[in-house]
MDTraj code that builds the backbone (N, CA, C; nanometers):
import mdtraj as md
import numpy as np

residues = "UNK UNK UNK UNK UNK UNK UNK UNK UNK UNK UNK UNK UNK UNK UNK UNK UNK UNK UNK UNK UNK UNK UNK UNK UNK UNK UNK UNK UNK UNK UNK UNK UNK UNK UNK UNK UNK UNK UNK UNK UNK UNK UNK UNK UNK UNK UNK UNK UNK UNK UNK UNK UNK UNK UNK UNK UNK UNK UNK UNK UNK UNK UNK UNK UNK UNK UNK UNK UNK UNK UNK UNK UNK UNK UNK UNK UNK UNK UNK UNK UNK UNK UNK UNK UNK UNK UNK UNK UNK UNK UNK UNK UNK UNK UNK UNK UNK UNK UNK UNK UNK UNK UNK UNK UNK UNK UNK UNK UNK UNK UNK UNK UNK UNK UNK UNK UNK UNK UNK UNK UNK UNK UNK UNK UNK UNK UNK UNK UNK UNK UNK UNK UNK UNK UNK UNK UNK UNK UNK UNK UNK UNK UNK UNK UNK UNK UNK UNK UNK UNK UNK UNK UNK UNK UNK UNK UNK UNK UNK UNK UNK UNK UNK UNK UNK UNK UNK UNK UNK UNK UNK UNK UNK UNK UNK UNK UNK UNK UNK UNK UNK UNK UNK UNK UNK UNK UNK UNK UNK UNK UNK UNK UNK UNK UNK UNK UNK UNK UNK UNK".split()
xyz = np.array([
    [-2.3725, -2.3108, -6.5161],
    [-2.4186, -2.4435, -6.4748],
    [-2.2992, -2.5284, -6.4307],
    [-2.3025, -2.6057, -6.3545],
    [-2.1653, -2.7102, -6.2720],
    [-2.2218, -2.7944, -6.3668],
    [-2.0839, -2.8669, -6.3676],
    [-2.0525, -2.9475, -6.4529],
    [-2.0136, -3.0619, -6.3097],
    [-2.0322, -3.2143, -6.4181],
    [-2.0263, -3.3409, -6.3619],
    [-1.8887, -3.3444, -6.3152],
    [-1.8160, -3.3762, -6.2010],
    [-1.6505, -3.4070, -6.2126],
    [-1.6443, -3.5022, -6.2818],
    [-1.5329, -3.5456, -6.3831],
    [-1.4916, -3.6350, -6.4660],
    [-1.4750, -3.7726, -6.3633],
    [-1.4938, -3.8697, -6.3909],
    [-1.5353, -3.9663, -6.3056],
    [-1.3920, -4.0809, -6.3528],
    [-1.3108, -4.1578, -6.2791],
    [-1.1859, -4.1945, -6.2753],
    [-1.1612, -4.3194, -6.2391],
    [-1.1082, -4.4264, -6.3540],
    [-1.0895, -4.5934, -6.2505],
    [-0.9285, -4.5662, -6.2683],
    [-0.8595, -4.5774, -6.1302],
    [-0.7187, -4.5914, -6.1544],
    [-0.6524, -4.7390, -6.1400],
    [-0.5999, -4.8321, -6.1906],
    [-0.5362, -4.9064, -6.1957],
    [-0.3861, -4.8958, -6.2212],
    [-0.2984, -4.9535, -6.0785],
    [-0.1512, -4.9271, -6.0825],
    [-0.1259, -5.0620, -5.9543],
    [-0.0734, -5.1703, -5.9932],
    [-0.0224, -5.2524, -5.8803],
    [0.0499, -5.2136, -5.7949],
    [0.0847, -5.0613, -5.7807],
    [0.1841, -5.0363, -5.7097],
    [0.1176, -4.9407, -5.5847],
    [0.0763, -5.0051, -5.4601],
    [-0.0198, -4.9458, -5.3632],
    [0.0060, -4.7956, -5.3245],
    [0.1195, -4.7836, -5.3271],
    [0.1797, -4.5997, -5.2818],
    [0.1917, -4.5458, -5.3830],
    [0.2129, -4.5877, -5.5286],
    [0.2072, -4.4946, -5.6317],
    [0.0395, -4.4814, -5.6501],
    [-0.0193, -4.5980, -5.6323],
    [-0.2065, -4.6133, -5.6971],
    [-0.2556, -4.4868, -5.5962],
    [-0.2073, -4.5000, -5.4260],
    [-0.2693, -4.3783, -5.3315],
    [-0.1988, -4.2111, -5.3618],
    [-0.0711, -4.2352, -5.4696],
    [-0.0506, -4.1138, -5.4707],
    [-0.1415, -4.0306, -5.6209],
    [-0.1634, -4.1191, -5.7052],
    [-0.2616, -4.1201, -5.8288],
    [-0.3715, -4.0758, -5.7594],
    [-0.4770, -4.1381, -5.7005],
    [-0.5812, -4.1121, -5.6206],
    [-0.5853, -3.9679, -5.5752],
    [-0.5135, -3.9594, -5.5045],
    [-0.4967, -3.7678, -5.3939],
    [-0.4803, -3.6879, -5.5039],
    [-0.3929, -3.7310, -5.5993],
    [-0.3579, -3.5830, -5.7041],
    [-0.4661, -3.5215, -5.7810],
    [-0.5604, -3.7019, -5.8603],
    [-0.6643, -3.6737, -5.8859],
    [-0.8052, -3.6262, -5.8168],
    [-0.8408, -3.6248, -5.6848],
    [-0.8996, -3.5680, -5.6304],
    [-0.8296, -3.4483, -5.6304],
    [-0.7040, -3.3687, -5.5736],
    [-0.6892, -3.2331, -5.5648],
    [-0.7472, -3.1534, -5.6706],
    [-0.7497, -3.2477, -5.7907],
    [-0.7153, -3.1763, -5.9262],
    [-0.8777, -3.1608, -5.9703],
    [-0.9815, -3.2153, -5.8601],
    [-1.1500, -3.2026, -5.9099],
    [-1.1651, -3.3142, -5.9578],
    [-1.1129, -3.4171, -5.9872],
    [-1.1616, -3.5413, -6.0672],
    [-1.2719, -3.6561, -5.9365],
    [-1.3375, -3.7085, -5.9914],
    [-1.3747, -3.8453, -5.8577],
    [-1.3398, -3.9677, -5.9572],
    [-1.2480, -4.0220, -5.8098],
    [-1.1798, -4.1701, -5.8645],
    [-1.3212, -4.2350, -5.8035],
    [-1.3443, -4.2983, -5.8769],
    [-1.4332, -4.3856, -5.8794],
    [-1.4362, -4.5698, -5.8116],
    [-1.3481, -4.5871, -5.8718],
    [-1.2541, -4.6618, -5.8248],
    [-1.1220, -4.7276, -5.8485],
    [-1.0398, -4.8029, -5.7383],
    [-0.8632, -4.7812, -5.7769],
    [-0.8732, -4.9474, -5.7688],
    [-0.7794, -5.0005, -5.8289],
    [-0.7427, -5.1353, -5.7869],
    [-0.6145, -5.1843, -5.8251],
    [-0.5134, -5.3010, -5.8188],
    [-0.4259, -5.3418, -5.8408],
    [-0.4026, -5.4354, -5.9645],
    [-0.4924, -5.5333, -6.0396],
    [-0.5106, -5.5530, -6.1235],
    [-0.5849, -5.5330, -6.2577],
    [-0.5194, -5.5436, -6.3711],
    [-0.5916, -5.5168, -6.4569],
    [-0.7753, -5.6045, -6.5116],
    [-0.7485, -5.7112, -6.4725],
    [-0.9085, -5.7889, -6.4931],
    [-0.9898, -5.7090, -6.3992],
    [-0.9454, -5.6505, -6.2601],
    [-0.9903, -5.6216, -6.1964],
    [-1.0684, -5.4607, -6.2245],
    [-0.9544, -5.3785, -6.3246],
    [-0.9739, -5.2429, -6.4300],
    [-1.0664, -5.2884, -6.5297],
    [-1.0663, -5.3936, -6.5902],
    [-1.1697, -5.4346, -6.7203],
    [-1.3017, -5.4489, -6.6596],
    [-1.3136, -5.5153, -6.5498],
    [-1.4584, -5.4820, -6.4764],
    [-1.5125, -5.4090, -6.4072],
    [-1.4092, -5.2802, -6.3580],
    [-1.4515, -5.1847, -6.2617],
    [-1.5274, -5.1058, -6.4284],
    [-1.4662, -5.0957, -6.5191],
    [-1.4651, -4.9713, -6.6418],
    [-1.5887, -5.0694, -6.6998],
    [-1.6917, -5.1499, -6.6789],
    [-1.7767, -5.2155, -6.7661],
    [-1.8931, -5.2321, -6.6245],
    [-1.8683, -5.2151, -6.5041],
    [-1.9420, -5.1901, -6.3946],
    [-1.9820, -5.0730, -6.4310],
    [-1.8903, -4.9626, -6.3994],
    [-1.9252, -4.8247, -6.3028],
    [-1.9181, -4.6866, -6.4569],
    [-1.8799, -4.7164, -6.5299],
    [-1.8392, -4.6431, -6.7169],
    [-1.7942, -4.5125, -6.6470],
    [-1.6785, -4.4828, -6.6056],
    [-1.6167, -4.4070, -6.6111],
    [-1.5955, -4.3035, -6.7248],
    [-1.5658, -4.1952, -6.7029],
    [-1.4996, -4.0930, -6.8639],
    [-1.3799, -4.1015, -6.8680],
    [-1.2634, -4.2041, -6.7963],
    [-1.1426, -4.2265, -6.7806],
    [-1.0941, -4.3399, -6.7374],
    [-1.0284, -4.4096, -6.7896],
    [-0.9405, -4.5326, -6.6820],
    [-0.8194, -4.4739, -6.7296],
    [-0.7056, -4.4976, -6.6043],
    [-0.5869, -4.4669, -6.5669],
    [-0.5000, -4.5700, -6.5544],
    [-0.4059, -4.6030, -6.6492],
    [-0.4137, -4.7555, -6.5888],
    [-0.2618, -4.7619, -6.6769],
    [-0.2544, -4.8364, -6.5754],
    [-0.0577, -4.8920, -6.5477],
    [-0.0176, -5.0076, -6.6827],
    [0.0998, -5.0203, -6.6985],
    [0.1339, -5.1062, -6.8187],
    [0.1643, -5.2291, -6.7706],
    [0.2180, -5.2530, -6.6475],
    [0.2504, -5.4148, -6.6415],
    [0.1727, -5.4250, -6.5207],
    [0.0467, -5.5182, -6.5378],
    [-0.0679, -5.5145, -6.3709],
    [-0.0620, -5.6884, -6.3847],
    [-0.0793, -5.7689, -6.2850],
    [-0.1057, -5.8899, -6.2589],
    [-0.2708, -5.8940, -6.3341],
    [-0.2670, -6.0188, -6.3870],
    [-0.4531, -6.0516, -6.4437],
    [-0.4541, -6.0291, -6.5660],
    [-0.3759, -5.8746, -6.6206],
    [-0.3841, -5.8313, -6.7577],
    [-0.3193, -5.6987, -6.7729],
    [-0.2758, -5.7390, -6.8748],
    [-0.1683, -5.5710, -6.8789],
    [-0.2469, -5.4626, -6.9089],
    [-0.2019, -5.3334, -6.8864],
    [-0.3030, -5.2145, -6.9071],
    [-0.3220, -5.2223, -7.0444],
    [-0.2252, -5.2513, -7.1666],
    [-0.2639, -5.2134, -7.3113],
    [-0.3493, -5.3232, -7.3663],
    [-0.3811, -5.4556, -7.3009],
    [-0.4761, -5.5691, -7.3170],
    [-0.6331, -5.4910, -7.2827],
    [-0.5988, -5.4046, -7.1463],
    [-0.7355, -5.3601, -7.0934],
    [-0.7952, -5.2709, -7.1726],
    [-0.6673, -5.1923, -7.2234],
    [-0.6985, -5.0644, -7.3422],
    [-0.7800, -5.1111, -7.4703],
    [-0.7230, -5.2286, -7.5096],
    [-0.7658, -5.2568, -7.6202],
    [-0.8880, -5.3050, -7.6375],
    [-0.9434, -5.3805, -7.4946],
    [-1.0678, -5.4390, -7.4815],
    [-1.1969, -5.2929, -7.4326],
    [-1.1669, -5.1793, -7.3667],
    [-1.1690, -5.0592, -7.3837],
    [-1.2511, -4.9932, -7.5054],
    [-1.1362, -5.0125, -7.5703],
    [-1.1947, -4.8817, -7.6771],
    [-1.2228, -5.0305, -7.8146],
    [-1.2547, -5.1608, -7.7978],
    [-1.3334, -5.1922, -7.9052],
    [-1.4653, -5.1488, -7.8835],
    [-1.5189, -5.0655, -7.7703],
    [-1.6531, -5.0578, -7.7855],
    [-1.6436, -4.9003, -7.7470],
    [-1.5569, -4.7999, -7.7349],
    [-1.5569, -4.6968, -7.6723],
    [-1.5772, -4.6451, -7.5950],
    [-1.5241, -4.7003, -7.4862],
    [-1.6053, -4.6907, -7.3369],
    [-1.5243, -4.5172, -7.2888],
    [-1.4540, -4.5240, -7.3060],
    [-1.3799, -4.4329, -7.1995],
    [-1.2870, -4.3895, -7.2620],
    [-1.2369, -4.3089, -7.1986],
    [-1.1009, -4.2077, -7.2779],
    [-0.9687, -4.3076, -7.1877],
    [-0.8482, -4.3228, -7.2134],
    [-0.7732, -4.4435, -7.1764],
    [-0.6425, -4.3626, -7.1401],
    [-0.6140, -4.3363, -7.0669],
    [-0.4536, -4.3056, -7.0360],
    [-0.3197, -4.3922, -6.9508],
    [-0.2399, -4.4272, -6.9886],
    [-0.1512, -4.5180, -6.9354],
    [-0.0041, -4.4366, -6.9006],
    [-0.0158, -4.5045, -6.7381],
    [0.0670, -4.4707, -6.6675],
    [0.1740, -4.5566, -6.6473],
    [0.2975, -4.5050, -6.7353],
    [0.4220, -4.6216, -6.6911],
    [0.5451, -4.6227, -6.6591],
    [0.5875, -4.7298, -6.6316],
    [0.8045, -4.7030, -6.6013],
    [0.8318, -4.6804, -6.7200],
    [0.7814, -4.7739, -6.8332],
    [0.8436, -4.8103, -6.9887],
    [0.8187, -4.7243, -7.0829],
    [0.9719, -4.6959, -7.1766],
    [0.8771, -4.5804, -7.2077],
    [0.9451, -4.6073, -7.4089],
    [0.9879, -4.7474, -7.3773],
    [1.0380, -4.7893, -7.5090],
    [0.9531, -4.7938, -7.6419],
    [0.9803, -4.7484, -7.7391],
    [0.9336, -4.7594, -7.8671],
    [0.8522, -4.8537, -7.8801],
    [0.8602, -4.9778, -7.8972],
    [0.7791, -5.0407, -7.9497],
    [0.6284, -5.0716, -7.8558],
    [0.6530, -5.0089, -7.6969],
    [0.5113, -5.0470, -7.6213],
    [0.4412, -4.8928, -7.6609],
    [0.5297, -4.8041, -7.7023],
    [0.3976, -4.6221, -7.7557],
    [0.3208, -4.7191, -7.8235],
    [0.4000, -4.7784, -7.9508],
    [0.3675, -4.7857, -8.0632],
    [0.2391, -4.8932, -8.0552],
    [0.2596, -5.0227, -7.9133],
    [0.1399, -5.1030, -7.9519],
    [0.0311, -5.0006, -7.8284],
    [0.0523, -4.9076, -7.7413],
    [-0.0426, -4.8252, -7.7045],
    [-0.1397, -4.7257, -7.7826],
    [-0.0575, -4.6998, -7.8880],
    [-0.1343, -4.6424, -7.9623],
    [-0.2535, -4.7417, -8.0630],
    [-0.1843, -4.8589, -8.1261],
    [-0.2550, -4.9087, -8.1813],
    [-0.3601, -4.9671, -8.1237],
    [-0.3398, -4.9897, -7.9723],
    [-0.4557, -5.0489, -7.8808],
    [-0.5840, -4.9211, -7.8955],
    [-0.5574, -4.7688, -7.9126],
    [-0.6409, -4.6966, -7.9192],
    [-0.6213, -4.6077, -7.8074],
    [-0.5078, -4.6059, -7.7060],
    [-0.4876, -4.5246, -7.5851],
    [-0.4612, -4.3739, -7.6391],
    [-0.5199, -4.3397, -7.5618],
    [-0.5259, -4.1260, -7.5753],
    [-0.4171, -4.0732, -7.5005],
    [-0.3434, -4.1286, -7.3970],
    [-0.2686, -4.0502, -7.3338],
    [-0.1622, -4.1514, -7.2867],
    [-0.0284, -4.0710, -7.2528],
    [0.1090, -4.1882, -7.2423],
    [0.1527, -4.0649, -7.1107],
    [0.1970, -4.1616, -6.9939],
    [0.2598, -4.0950, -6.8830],
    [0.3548, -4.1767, -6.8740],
    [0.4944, -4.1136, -6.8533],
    [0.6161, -4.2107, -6.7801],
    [0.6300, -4.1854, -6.6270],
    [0.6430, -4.2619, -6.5923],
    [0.6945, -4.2168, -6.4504],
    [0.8572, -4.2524, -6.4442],
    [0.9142, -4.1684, -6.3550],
    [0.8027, -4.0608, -6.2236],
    [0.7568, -3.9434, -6.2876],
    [0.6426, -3.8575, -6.2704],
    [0.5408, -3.7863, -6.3616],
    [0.5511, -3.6996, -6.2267],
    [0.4985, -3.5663, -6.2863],
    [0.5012, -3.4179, -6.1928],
    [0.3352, -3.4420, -6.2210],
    [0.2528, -3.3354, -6.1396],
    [0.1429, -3.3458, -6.1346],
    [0.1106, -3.2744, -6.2791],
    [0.2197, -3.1551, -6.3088],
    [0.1917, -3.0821, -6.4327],
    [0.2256, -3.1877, -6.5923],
    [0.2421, -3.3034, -6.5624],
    [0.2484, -3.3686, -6.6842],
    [0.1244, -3.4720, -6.6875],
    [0.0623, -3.4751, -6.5733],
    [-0.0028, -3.5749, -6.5768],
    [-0.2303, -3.5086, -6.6341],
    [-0.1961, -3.3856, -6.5899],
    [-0.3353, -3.3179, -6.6009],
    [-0.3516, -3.3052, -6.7605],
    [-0.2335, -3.2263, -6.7623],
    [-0.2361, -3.2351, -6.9276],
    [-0.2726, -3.3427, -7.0330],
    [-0.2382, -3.4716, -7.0211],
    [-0.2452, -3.5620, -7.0797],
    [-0.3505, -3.6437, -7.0451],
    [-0.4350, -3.6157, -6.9242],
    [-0.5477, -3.6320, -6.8940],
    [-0.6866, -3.5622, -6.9861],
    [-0.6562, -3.4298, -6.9641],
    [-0.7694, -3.3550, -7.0633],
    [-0.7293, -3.3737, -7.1799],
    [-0.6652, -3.3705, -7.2755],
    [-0.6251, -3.4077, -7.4297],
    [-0.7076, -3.5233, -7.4347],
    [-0.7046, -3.6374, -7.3837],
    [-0.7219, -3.7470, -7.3835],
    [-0.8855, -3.7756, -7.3668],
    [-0.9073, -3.6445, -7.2881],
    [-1.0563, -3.6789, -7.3054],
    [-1.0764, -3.6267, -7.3433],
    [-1.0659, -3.5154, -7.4171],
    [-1.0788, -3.4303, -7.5371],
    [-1.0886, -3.5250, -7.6856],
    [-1.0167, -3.6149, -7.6892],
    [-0.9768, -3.6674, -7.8036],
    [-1.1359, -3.8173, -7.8068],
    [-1.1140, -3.8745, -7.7202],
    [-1.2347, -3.9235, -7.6854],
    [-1.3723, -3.9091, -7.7117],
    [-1.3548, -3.7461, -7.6790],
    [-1.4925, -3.6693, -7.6789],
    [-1.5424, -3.6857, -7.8453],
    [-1.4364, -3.6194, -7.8785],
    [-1.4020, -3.6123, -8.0772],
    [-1.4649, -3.7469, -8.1299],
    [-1.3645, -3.8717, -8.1140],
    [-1.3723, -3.9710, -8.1572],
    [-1.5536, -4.0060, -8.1184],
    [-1.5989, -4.0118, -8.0098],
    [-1.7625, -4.0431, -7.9742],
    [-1.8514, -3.9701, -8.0800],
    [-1.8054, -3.8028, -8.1010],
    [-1.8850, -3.7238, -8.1756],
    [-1.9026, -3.7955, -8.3529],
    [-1.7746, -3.8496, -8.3638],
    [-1.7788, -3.8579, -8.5162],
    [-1.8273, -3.9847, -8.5354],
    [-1.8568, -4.1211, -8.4213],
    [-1.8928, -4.2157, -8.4948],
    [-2.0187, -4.1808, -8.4591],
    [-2.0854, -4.1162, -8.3813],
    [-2.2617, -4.0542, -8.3740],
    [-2.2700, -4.0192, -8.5068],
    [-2.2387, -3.8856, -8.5455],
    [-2.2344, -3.8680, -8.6961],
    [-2.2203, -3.9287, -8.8449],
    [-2.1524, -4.0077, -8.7932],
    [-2.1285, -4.1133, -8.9367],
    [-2.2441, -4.2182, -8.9105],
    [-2.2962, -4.2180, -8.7522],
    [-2.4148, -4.3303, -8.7804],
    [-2.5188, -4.2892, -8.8128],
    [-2.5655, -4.0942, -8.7967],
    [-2.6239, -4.0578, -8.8347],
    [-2.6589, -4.0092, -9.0007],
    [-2.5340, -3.9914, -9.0298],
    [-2.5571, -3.9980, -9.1708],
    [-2.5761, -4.0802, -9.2557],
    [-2.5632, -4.2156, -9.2127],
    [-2.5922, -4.3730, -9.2582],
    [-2.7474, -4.4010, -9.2684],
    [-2.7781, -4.3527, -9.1135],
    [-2.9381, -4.3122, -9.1521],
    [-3.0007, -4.2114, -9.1965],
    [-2.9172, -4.1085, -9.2374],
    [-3.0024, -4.0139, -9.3394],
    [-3.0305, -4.0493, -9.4901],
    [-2.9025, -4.1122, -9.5318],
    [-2.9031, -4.1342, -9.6164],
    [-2.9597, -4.3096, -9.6246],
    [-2.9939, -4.3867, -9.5559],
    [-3.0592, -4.4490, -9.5667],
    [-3.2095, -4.4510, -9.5761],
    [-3.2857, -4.3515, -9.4859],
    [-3.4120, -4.2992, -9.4725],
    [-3.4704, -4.2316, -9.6158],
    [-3.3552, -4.1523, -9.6416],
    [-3.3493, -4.0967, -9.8074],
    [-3.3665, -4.1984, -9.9033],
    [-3.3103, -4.2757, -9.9313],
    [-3.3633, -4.4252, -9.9963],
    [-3.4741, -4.4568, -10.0212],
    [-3.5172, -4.4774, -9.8862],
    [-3.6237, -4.5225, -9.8570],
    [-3.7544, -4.4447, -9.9232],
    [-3.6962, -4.2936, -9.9053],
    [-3.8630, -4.2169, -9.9342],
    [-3.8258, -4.1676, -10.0924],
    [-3.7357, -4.1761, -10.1624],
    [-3.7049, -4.1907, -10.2587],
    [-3.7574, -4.3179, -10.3577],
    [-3.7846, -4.4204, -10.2942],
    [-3.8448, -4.5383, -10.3518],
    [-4.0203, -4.4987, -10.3525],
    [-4.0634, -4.4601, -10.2217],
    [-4.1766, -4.4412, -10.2234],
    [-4.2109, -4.3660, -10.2853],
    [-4.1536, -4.2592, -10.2986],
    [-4.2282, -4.2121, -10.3928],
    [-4.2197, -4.2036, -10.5203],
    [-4.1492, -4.3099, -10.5939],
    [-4.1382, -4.4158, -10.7087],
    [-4.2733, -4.4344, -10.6741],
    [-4.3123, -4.5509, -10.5992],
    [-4.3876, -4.6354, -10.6103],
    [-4.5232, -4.5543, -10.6371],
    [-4.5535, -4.3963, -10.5393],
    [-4.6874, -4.3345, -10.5674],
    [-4.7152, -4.2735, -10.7211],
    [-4.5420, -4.2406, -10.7865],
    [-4.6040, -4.1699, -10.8770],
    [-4.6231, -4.3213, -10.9782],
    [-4.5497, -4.4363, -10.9874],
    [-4.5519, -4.5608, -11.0816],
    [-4.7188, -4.6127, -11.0511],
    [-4.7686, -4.6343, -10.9427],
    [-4.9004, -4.7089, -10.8989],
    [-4.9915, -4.6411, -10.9214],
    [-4.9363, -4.5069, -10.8593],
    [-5.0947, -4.4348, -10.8084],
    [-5.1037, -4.3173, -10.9314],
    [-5.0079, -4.2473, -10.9893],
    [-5.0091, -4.1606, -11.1173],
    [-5.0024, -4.0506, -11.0553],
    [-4.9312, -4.0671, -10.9436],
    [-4.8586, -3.8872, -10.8673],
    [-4.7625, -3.8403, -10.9530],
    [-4.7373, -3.7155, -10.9446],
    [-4.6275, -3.6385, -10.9983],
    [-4.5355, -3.6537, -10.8450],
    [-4.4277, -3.6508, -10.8863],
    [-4.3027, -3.6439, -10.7766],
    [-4.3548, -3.5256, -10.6525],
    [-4.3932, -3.4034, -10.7200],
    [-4.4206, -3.3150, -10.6292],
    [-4.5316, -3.4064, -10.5266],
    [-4.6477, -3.4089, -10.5713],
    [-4.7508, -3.4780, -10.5183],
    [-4.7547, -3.5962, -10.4649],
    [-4.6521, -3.6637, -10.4555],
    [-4.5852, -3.7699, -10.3666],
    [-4.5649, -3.7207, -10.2921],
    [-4.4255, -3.6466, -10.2738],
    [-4.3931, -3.5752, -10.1407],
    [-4.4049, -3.5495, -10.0814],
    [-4.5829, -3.4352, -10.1311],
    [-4.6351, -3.3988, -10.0622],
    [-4.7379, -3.4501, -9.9535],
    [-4.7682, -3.5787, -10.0486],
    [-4.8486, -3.6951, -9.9750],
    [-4.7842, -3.7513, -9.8695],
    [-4.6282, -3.8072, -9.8767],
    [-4.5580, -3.8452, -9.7800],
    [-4.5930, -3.7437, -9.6425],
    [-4.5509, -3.5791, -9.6963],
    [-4.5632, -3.5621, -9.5579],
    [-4.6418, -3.5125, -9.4832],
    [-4.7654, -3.4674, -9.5640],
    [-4.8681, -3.4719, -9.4878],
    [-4.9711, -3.5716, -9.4132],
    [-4.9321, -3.6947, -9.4705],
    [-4.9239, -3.8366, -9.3725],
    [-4.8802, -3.8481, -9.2643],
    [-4.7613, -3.7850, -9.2624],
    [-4.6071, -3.7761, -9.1646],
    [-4.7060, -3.6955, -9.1045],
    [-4.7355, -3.6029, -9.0903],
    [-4.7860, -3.5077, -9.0085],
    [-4.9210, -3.5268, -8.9611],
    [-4.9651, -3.6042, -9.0252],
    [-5.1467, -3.6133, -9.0187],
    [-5.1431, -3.7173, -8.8930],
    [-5.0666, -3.8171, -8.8956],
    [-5.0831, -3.9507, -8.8215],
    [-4.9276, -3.9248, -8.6803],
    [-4.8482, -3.8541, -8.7024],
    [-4.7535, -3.8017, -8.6218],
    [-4.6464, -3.9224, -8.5768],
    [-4.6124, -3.9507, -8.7310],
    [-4.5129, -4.0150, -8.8086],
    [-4.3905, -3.9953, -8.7990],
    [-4.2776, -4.0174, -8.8373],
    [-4.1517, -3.9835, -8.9381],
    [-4.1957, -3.9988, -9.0338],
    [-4.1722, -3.9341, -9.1689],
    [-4.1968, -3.9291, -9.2847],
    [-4.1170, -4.1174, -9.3253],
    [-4.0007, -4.1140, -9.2601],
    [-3.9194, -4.2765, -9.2936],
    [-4.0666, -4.3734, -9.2571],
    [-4.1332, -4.3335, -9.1613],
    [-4.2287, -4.4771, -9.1113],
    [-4.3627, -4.4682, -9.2493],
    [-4.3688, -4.3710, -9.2555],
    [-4.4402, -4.3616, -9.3485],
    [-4.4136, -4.4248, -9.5107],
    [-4.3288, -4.3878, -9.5563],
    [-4.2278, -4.4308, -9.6566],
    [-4.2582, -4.5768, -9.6561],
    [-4.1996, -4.6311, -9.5233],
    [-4.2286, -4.7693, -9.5393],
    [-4.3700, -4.8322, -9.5346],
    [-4.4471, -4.7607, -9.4794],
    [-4.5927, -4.8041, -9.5066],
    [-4.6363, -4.8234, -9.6494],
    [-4.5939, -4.7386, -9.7120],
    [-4.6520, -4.6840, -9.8425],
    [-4.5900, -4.8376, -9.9516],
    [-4.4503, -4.8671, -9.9459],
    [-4.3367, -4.9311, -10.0051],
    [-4.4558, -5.1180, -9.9961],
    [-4.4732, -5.1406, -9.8231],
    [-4.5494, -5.2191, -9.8483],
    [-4.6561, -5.2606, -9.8381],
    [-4.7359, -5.0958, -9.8834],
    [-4.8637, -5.1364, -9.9147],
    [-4.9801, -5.1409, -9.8121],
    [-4.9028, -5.0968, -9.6939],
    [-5.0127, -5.0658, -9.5637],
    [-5.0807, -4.8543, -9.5970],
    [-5.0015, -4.7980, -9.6588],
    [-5.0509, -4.6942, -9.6862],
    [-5.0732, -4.6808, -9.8336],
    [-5.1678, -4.5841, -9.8570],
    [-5.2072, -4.5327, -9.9861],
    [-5.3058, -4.4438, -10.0279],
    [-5.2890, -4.3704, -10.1250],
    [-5.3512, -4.2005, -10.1163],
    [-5.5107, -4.2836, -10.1405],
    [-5.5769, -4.3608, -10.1894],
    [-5.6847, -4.3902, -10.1944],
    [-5.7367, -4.4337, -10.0211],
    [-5.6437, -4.4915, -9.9664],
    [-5.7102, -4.5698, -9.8295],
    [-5.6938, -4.4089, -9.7274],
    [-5.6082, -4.3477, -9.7442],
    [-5.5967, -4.2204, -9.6684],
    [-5.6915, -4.0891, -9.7067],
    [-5.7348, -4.1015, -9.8235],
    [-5.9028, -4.0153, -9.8374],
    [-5.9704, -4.0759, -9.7920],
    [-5.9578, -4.2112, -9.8425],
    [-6.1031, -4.2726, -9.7686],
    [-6.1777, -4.2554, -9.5980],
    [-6.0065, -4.1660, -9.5292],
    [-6.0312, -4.2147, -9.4022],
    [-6.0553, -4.0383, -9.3747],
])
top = md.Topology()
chain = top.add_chain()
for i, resn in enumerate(residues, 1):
    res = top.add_residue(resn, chain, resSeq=i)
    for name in ("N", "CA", "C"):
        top.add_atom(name, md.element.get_by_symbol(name[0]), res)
traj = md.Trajectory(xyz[None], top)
């Protein structure tokens, strides 16, 4: 099956370095999506068009790339790589803390720049997978709660055994073509109950 080309906002104020960024990344299969010279101008192309990448320079007129980075990945938009002259200690150090995946110095060979491209969205990829997961397990274990109470409440009200709760839960769940959670909450306040569900 083909796969999507990785989709690309490059930001670099520097018009012959931004067109030489552009060509490499097309040679290389990527689609730039779009290029521009400032960074406000990168914060709205990457919240327009959601790229799987912005490329983006450290000192841009409007806003610096690690301002754009940081506004970026408070919501996880994109995998973030920064392309720069500077390559001093203390700007890694606030690139990293901004949340950037990838560090280029220039002048950059094409073979330093691919590399640190895929890592980067590799790392991205990771980071997306695990806060899905942790939100999913927030609601498992929240949903669990939930039908854990209920069926408190069937065996305390109604004089179910735990088994026979459960079982009530999910053949509800199944009877009416539920989540067992929607159900749970029916039961909790009182819109469901094993007497009103024979009755029916």
């Amino acid at each position: 099956m083909a796969t999507e080309p990785t989709r690309v906002v490059v930001a670099e104020d520097e018009a012959i370095i931004r067109m030489d960024l552009k060509e490499l990344l097309q040679e290389e299969g990527y689609e730039v999506v779009a290029d521009c010279g400032r960074g406000d101008d990168a914060w709205q192309k990457v919240q327009d068009l959601k790229p799987d990448l912005a490329l983006l320079d450290i000192k841009m007129p409007g806003m610096d790339g690690i301002a754009v980075a940081r506004k970026i990945n408070q919501d996880h938009r994109c995998a973030v790589v920064l392309v720069t002259a500077f390559s001093q200690r203390e700007l890694i150090d606030e690139a990293i803390d901004a949340g950037v995946h990838g560090y280029v110095v220039k002048p950059f060979e094409r073979h330093d720049l691919v590399p640190a491209i895929e890592v980067a969205l590799a790392r991205q990829s990771a980071e997306t997978r695990l806060i899905a997961e942790v939100a999913n397990t927030q609601e498992r274990l929240e949903a669990r709660k939930v039908l854990d109470r209920a069926k408190g409440q069937l065996m305390d009200v109604h004089g179910l055994n735990e088994q026979d709760a459960f079982g009530f839960i999910q053949k509800t769940a199944m009877s009416s073509r539920q989540q067992m959670r929607a159900v749970a909450d029916g039961i909790l306040t009182g819109s469901i109950t094993p007497s009103q569900t024979a009755a029916e």
